[in-house]
N, C-alpha and C positions, 0 to 999 in steps of 0.2 A: 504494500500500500504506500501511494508516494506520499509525502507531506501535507500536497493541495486536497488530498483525500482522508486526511486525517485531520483539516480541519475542520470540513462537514462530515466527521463520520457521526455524530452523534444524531444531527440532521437526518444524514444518509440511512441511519439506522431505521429512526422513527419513522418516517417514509414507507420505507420497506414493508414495515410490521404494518404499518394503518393504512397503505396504500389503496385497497377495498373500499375501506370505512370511508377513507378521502375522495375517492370517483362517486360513492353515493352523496354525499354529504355535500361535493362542491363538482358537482359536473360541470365539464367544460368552463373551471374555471385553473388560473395560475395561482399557485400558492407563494406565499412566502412565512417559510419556517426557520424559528431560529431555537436551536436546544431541539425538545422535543415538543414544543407547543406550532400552531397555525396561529400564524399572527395576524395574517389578514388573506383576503381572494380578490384576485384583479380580473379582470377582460385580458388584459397585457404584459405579456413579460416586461417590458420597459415599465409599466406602470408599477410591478410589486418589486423589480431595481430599484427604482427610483425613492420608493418607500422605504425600503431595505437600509437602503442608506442615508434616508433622513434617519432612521428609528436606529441604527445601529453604529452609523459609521465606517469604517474598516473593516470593522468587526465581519466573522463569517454570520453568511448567512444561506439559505438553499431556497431558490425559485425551480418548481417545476410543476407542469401544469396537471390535474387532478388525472390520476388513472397511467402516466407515462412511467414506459417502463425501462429505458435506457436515459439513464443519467445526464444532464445537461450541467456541463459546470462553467459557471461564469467568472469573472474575477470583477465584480460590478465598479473599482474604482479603475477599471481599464477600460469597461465598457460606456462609463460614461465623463470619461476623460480628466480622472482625480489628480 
């Protein structure tokens, strides 16, 4: 496991385990999870980015949308030009 997967493994875990729970609960929505909690559901990956890093900062965080089952990793202060 590289490093950038060990900083959302905790994420990455919870995910995993709830990922069912998560397609029924937020279909067809983008999550943003930090720890093991849902912090919020977007329309947008850019839009639960965007959040991610008002509410966290630097800090890790996991976007991926309700039900996906290969891992999307981003590094959100690259993606939106930190």
């Amino acid at each position: 496991m590289t490093t950038f997967e060990n900083l959302l493994k905790t994420e990455s875990d919870f995910y995993k385990r709830e990922r069912h729970n998560l397609l029924t609960t937020y279909p067809n929505r983008v999550l943003l999870i930090h720890g093991d909690h849902v912090e919020g559901d977007f329309d947008s990956e850019e839009a639960a980015i965007t959040e991610g890093v008002r509410k966290f900062g630097t800090g890790p965080f996991l976007v991926r949308r309700a039900g996906e089952e290969e891992p999307v990793f981003s590094v959100p202060a690259l993606t939106l030009s930190l």
